[in-house]
CHARMM internal coordinates of N, CA and C (Angstrom, degrees):
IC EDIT
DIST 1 N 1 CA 1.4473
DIST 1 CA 1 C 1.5244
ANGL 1 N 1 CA 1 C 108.97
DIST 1 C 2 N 1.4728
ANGL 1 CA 1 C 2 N 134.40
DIHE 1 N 1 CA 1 C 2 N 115.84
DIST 2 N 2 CA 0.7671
ANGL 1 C 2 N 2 CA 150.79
DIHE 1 CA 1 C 2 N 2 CA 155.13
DIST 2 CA 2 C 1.5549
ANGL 2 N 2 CA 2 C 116.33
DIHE 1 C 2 N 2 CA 2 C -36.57
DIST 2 C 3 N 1.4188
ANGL 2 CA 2 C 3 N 127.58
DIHE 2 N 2 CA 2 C 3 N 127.99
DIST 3 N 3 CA 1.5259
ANGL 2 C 3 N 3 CA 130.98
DIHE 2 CA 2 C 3 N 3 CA 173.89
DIST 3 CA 3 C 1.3123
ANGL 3 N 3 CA 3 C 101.87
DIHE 2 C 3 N 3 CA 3 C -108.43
DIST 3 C 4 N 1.3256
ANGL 3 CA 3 C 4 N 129.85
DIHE 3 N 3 CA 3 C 4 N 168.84
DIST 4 N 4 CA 1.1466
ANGL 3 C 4 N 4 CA 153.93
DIHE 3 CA 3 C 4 N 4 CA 112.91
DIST 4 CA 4 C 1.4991
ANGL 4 N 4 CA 4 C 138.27
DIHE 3 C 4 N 4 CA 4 C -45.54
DIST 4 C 5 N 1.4358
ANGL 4 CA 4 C 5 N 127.45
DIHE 4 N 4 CA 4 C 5 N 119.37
DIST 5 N 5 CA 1.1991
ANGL 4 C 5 N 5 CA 130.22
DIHE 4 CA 4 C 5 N 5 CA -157.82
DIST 5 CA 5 C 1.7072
ANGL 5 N 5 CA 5 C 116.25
DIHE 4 C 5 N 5 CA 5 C -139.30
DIST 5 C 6 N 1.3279
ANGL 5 CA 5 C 6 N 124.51
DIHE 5 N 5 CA 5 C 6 N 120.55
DIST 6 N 6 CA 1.3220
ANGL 5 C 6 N 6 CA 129.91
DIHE 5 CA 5 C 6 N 6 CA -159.07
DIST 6 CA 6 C 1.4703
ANGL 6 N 6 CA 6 C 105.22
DIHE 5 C 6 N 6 CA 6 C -101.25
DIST 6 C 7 N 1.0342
ANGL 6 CA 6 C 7 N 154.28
DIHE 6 N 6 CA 6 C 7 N 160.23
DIST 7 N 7 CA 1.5708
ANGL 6 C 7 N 7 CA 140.86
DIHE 6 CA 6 C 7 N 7 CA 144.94
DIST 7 CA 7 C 1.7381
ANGL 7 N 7 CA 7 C 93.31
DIHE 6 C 7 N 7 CA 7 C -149.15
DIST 7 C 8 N 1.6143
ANGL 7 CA 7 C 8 N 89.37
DIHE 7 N 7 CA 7 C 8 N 118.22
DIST 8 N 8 CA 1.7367
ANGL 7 C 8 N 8 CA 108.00
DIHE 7 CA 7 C 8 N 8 CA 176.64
DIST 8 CA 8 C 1.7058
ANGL 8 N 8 CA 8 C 98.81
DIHE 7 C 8 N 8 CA 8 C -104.03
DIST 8 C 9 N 1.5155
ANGL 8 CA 8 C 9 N 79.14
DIHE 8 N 8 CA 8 C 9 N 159.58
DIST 9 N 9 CA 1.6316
ANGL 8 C 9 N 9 CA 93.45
DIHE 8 CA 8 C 9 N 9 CA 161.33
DIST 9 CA 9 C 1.7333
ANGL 9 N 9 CA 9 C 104.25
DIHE 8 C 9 N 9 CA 9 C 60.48
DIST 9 C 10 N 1.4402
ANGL 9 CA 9 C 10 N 119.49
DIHE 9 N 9 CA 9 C 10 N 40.94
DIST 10 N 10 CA 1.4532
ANGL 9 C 10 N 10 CA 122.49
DIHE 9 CA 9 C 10 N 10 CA 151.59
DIST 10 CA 10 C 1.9712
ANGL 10 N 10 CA 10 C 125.87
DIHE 9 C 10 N 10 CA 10 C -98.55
DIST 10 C 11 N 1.4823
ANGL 10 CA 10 C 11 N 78.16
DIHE 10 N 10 CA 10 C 11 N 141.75
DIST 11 N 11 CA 1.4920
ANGL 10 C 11 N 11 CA 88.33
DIHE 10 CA 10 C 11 N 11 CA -145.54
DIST 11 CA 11 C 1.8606
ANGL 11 N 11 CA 11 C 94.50
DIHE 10 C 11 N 11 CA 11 C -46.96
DIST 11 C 12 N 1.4688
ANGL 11 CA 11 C 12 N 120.02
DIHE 11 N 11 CA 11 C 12 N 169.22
DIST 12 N 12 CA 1.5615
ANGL 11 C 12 N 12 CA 101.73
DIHE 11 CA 11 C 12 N 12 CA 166.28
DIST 12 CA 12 C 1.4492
ANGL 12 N 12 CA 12 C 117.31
DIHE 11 C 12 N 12 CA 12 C -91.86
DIST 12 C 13 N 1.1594
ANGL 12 CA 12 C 13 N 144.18
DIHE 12 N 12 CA 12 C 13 N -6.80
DIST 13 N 13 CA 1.2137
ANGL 12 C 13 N 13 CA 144.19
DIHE 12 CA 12 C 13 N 13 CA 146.76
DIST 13 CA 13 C 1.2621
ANGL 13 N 13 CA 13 C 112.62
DIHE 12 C 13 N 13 CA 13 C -27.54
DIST 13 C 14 N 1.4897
ANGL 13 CA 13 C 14 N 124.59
DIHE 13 N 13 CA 13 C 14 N -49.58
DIST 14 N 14 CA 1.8430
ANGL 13 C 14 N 14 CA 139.44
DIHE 13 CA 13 C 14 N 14 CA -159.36
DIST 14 CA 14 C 1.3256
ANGL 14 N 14 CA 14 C 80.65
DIHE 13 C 14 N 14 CA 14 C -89.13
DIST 14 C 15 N 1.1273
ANGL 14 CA 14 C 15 N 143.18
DIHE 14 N 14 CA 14 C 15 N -60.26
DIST 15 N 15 CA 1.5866
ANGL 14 C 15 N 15 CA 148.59
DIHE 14 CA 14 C 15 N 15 CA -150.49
DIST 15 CA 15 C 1.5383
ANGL 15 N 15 CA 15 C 103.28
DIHE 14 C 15 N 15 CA 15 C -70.92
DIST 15 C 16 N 1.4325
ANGL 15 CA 15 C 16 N 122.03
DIHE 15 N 15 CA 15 C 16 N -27.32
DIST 16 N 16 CA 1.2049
ANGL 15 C 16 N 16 CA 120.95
DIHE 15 CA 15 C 16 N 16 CA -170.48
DIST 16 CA 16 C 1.6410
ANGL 16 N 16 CA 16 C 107.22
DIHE 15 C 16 N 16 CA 16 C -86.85
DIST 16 C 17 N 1.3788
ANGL 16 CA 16 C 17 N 90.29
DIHE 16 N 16 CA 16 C 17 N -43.25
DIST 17 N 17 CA 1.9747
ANGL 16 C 17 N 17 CA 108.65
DIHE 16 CA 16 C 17 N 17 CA 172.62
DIST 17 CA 17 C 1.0899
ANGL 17 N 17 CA 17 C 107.96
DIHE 16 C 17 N 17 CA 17 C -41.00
DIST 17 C 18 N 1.3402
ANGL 17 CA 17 C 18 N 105.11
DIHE 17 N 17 CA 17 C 18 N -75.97
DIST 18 N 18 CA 1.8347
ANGL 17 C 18 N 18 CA 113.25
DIHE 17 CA 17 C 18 N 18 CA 167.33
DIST 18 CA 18 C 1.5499
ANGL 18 N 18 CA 18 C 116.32
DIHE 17 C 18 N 18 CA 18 C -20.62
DIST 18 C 19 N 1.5843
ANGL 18 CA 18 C 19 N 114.39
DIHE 18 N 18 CA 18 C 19 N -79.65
DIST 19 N 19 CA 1.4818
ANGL 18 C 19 N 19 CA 109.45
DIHE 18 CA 18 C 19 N 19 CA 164.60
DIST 19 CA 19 C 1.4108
ANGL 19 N 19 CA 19 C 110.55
DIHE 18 C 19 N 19 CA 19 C -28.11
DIST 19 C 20 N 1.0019
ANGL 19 CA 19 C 20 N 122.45
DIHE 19 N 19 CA 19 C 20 N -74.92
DIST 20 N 20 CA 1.6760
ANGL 19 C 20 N 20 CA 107.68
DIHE 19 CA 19 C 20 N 20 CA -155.36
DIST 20 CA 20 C 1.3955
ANGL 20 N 20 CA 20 C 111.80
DIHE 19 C 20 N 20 CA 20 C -54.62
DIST 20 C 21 N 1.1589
ANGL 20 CA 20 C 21 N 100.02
DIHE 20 N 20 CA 20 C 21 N -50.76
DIST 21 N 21 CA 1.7447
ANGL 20 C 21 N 21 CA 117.95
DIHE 20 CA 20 C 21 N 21 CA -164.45
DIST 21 CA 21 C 2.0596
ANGL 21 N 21 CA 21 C 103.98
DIHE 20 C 21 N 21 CA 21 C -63.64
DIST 21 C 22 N 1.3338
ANGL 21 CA 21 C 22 N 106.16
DIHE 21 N 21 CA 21 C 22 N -11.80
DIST 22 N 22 CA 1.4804
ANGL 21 C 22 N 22 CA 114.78
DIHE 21 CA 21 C 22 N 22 CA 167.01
DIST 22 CA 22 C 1.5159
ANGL 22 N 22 CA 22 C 117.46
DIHE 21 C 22 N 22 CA 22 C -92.16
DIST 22 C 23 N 1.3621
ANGL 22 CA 22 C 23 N 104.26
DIHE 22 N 22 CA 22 C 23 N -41.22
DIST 23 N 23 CA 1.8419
ANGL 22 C 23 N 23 CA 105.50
DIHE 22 CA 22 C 23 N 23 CA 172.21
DIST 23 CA 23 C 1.5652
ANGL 23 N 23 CA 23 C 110.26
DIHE 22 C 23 N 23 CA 23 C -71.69
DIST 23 C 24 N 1.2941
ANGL 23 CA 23 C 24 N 122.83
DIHE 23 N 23 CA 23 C 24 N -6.51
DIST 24 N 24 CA 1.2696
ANGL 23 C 24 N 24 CA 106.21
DIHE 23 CA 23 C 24 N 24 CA -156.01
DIST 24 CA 24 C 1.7082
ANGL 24 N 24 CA 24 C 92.93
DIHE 23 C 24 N 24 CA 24 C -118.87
DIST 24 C 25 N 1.2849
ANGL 24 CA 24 C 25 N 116.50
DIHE 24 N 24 CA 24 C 25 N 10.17
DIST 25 N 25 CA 1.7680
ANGL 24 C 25 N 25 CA 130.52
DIHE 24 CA 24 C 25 N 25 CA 138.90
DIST 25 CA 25 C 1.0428
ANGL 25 N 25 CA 25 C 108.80
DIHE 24 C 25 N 25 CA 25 C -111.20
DIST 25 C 26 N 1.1455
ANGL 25 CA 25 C 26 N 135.38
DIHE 25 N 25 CA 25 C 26 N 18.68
DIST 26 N 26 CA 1.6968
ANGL 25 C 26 N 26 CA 126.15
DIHE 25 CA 25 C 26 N 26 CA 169.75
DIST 26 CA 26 C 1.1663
ANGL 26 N 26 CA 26 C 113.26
DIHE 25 C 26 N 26 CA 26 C 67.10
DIST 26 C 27 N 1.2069
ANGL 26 CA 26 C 27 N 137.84
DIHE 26 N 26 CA 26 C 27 N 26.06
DIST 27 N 27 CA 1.3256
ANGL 26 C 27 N 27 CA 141.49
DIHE 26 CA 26 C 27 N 27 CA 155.70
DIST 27 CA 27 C 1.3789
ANGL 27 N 27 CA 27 C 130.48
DIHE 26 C 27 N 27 CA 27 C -112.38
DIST 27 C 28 N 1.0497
ANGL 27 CA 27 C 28 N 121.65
DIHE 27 N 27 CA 27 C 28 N 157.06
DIST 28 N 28 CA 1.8476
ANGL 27 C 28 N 28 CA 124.37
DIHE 27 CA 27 C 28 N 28 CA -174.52
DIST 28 CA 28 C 1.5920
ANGL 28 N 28 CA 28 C 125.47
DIHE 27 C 28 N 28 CA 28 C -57.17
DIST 28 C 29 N 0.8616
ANGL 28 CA 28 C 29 N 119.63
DIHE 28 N 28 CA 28 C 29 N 141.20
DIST 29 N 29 CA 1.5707
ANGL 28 C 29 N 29 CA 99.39
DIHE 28 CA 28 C 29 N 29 CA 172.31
DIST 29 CA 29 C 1.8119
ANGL 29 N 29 CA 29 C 128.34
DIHE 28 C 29 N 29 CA 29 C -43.47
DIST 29 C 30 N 1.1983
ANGL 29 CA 29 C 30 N 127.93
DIHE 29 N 29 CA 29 C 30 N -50.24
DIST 30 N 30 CA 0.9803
ANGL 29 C 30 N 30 CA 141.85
DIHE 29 CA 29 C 30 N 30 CA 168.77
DIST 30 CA 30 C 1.7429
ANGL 30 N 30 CA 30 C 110.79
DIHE 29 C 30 N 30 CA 30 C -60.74
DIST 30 C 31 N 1.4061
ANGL 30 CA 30 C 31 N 137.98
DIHE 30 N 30 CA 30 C 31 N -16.00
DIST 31 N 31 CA 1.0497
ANGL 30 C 31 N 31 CA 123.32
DIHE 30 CA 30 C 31 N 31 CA 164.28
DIST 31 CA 31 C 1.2202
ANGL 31 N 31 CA 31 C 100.22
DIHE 30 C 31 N 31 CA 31 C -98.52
DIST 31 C 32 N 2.0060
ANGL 31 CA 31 C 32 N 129.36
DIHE 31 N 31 CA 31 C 32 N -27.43
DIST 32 N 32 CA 1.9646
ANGL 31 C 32 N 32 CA 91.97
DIHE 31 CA 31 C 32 N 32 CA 156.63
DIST 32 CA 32 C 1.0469
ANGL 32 N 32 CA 32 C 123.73
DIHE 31 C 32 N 32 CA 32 C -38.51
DIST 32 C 33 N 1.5085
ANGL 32 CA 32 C 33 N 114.30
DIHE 32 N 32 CA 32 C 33 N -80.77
DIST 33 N 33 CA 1.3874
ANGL 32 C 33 N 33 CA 124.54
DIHE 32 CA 32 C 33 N 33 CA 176.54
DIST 33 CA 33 C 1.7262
ANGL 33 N 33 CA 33 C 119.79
DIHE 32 C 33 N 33 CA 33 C 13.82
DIST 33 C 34 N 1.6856
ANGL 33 CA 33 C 34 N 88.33
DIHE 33 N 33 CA 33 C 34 N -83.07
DIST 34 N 34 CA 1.7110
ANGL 33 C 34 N 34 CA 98.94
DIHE 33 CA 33 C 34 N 34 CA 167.64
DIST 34 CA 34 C 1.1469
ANGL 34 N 34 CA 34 C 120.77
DIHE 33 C 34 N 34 CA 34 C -47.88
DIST 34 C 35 N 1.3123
ANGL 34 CA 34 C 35 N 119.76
DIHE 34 N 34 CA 34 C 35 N -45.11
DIST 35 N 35 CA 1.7120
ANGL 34 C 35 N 35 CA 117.92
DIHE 34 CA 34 C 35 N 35 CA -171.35
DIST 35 CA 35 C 1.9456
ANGL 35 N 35 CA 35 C 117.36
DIHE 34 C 35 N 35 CA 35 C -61.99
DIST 35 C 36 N 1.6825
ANGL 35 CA 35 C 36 N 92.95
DIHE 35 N 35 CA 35 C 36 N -33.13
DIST 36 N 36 CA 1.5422
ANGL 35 C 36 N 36 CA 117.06
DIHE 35 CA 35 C 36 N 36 CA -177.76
DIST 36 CA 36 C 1.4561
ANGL 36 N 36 CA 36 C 95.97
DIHE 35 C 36 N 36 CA 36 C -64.20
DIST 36 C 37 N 1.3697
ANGL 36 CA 36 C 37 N 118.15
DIHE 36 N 36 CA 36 C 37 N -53.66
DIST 37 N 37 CA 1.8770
ANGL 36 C 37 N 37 CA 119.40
DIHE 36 CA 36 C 37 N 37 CA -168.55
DIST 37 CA 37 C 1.1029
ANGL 37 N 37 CA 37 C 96.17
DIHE 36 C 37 N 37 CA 37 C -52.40
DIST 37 C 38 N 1.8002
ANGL 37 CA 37 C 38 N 117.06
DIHE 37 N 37 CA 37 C 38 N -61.86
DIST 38 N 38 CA 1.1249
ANGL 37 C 38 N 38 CA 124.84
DIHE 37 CA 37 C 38 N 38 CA -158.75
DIST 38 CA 38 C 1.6824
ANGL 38 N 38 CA 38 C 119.41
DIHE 37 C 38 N 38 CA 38 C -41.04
DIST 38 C 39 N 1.4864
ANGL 38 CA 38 C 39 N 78.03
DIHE 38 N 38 CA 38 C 39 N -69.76
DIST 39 N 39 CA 2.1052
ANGL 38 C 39 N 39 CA 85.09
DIHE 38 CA 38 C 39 N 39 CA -172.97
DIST 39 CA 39 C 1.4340
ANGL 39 N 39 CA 39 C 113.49
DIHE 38 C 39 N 39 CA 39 C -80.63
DIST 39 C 40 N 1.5682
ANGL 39 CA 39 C 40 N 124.66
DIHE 39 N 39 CA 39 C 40 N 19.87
DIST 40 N 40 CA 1.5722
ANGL 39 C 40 N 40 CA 143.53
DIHE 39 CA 39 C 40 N 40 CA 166.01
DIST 40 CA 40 C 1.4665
ANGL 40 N 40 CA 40 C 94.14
DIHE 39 C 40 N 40 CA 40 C -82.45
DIST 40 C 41 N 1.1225
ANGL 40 CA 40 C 41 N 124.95
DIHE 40 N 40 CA 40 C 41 N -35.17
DIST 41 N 41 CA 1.7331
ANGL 40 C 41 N 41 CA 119.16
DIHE 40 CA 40 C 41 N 41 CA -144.94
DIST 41 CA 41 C 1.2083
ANGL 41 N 41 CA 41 C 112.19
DIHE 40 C 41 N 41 CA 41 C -130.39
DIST 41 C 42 N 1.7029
ANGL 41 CA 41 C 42 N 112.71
DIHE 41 N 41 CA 41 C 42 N -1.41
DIST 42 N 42 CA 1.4352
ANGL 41 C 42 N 42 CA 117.59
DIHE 41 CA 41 C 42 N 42 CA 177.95
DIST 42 CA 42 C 1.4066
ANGL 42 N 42 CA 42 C 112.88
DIHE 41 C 42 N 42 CA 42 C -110.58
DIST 42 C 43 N 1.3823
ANGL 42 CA 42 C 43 N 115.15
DIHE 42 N 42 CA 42 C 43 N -23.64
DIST 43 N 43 CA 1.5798
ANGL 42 C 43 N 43 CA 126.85
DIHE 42 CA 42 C 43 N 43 CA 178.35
DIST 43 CA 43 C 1.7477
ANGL 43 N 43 CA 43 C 97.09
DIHE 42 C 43 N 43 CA 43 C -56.14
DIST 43 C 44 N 1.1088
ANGL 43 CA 43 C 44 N 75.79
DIHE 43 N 43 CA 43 C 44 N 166.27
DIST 44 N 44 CA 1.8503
ANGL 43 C 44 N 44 CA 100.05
DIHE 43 CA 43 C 44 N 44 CA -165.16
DIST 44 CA 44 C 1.5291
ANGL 44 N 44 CA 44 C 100.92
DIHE 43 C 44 N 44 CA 44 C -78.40
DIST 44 C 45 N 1.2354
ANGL 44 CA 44 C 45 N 98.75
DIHE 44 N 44 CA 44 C 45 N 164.59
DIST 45 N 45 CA 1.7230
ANGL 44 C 45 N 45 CA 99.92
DIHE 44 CA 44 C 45 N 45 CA -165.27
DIST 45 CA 45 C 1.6034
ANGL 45 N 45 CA 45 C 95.68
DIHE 44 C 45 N 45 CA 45 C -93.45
DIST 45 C 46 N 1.9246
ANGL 45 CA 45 C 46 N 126.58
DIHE 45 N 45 CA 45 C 46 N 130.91
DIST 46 N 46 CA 0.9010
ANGL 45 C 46 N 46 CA 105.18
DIHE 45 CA 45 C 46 N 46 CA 179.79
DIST 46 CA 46 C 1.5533
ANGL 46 N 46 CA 46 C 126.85
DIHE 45 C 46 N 46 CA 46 C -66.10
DIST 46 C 47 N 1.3798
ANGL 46 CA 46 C 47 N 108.63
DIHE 46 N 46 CA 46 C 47 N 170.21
DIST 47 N 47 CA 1.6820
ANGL 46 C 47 N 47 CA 95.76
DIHE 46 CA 46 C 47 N 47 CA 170.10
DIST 47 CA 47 C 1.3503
ANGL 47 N 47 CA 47 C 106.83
DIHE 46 C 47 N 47 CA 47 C -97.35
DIST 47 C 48 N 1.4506
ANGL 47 CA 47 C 48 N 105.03
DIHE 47 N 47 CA 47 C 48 N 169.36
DIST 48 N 48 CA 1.5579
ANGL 47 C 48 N 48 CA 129.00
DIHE 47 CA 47 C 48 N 48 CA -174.99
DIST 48 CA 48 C 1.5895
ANGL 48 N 48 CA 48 C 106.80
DIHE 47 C 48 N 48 CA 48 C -68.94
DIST 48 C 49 N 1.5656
ANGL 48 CA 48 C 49 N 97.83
DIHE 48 N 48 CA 48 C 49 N 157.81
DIST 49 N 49 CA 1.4001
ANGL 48 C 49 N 49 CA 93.04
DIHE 48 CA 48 C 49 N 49 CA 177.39
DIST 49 CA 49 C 1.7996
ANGL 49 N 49 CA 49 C 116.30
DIHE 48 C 49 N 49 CA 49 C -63.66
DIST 49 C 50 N 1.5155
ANGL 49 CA 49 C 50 N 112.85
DIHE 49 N 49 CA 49 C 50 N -26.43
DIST 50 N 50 CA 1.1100
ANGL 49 C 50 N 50 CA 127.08
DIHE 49 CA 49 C 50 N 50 CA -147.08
DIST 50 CA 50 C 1.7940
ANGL 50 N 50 CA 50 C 95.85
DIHE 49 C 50 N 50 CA 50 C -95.59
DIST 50 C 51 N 1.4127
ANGL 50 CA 50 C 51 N 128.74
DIHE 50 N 50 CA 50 C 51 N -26.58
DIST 51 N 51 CA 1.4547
ANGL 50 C 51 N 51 CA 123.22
DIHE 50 CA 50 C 51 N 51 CA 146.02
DIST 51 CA 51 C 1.2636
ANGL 51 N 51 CA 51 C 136.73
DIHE 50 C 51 N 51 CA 51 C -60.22
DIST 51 C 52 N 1.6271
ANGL 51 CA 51 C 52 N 107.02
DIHE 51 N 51 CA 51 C 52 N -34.09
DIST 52 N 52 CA 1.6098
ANGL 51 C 52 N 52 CA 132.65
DIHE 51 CA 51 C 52 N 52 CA 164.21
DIST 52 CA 52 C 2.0691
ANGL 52 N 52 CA 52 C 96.79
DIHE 51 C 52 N 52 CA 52 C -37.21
DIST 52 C 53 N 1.0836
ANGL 52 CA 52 C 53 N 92.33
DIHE 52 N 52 CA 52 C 53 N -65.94
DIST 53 N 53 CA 1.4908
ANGL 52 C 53 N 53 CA 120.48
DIHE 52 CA 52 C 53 N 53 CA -156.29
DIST 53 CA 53 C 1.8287
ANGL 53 N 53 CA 53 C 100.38
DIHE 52 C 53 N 53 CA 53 C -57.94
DIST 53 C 54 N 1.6873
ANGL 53 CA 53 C 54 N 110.14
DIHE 53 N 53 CA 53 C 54 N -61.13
DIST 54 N 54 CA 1.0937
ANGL 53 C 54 N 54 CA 130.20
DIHE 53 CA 53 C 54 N 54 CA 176.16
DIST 54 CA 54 C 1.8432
ANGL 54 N 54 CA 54 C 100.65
DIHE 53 C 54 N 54 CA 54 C -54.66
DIST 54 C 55 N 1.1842
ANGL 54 CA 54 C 55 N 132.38
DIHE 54 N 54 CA 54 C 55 N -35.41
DIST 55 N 55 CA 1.7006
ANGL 54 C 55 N 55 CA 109.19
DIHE 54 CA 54 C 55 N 55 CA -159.59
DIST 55 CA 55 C 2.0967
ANGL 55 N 55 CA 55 C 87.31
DIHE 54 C 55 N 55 CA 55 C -98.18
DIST 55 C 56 N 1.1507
ANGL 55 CA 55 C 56 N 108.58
DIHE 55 N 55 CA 55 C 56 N 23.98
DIST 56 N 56 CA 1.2119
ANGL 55 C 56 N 56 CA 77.92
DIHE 55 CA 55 C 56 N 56 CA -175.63
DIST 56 CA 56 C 1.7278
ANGL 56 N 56 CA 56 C 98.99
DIHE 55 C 56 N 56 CA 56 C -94.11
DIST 56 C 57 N 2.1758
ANGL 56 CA 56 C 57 N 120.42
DIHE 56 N 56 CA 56 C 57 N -175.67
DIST 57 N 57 CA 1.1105
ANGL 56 C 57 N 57 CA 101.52
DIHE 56 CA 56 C 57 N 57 CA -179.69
DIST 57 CA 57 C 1.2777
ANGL 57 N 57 CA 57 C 127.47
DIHE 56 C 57 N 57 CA 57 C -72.29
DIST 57 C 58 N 1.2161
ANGL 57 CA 57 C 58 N 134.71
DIHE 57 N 57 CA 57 C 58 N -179.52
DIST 58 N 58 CA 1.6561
ANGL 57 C 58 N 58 CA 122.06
DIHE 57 CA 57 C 58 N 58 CA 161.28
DIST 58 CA 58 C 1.8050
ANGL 58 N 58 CA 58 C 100.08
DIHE 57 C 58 N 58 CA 58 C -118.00
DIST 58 C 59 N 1.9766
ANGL 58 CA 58 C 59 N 100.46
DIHE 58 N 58 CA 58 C 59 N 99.16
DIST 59 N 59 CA 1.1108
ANGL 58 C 59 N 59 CA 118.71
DIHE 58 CA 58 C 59 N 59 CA 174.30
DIST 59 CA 59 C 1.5671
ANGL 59 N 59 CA 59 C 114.42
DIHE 58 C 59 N 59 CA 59 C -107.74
DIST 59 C 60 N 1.3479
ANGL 59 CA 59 C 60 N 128.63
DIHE 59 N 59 CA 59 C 60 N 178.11
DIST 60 N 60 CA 0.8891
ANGL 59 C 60 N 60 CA 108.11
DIHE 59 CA 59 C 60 N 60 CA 148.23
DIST 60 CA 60 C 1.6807
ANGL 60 N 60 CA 60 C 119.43
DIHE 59 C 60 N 60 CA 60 C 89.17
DIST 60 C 61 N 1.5019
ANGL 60 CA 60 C 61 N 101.09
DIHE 60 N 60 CA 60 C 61 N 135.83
DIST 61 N 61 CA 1.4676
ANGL 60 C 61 N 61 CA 85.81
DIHE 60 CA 60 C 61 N 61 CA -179.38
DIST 61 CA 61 C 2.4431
ANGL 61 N 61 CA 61 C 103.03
DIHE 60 C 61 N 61 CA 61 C -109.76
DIST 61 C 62 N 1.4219
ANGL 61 CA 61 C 62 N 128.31
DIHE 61 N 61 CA 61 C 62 N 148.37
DIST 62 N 62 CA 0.9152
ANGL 61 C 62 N 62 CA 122.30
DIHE 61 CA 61 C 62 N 62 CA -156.60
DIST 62 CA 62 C 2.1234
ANGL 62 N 62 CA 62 C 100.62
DIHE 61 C 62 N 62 CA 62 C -68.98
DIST 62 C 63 N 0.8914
ANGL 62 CA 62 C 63 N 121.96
DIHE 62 N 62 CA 62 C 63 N -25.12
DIST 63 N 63 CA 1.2304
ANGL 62 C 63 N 63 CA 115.83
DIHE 62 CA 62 C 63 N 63 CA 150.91
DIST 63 CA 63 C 1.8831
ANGL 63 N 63 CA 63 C 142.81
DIHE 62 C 63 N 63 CA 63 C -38.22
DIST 63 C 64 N 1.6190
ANGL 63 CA 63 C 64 N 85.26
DIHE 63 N 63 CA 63 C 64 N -36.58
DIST 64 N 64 CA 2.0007
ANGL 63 C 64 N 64 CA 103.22
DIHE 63 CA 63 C 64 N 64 CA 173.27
DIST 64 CA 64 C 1.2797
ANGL 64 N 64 CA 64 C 88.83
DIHE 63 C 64 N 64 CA 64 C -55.76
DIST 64 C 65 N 1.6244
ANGL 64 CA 64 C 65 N 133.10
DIHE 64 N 64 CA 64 C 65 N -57.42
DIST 65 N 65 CA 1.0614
ANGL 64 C 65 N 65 CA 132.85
DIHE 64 CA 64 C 65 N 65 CA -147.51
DIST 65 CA 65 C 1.6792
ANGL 65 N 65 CA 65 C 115.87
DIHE 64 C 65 N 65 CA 65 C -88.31
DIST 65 C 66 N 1.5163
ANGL 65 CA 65 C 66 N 115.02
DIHE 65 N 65 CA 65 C 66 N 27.83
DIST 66 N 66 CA 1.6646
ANGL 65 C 66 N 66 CA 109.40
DIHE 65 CA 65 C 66 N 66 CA -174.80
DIST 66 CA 66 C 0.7834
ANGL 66 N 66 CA 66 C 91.85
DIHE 65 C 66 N 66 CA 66 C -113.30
DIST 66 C 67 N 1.4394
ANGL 66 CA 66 C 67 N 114.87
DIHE 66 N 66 CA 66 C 67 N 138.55
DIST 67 N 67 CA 1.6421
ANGL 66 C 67 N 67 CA 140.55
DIHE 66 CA 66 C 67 N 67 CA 178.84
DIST 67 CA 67 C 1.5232
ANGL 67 N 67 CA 67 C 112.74
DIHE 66 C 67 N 67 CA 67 C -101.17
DIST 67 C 68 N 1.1907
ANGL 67 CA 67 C 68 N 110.92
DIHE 67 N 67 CA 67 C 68 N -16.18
DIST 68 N 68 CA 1.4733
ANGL 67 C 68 N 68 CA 116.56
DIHE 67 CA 67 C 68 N 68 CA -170.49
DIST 68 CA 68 C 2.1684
ANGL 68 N 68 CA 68 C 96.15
DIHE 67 C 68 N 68 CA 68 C -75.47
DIST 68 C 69 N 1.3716
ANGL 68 CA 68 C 69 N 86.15
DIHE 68 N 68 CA 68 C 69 N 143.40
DIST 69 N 69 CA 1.3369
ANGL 68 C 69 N 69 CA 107.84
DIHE 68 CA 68 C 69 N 69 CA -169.79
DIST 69 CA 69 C 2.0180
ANGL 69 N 69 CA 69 C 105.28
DIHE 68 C 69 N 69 CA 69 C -89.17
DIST 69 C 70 N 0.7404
ANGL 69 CA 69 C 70 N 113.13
DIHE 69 N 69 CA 69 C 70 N 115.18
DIST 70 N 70 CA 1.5583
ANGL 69 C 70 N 70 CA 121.04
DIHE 69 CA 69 C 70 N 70 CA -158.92
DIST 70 CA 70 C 1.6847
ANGL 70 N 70 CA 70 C 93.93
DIHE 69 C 70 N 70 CA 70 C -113.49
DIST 70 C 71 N 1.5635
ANGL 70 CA 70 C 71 N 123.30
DIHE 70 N 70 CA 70 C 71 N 105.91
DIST 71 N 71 CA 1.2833
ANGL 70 C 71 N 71 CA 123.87
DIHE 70 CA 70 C 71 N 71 CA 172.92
DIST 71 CA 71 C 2.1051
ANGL 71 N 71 CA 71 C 110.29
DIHE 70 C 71 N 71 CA 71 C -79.16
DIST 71 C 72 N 1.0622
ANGL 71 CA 71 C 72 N 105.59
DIHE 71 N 71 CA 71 C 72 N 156.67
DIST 72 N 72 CA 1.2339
ANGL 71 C 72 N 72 CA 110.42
DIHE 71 CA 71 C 72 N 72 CA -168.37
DIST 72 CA 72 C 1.9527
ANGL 72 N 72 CA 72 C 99.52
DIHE 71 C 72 N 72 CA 72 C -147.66
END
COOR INIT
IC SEED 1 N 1 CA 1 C
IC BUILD
């Protein structure tokens, strides 16, 4: 079931954006709108830094990775 949806009090700068950014796919302002909610609210939830971190491989020993210059 389809709702109805109001949004007051947008600045006209954003309102004008909107226009363009709707003519310039050939559609109305009000079917951006929808398209903007739409693919705002359906995209995937990002992941955390701390899963980012976790799926990566475990290569490597933590030494490959020292940059510090060690005189001898």
């Amino acid at each position: 079931m389809a709702t109805n949806l109001v949004v007051r009090n947008v600045e006209e700068d954003v309102a004008l954006a909107l226009k363009q950014v709707a003519a310039s796919h050939g559609r109305s302002a009000e079917a951006e709108h929808r398209e903007i909610l739409r693919s705002a609210l359906r995209r995937p939830p990002r992941r955390s830094l701390a899963e980012v971190l976790a799926s990566m491989p475990d290569v490597g020993e933590d030494s490959d990775f020292d940059t510090r210059h060690h005189a001898t």
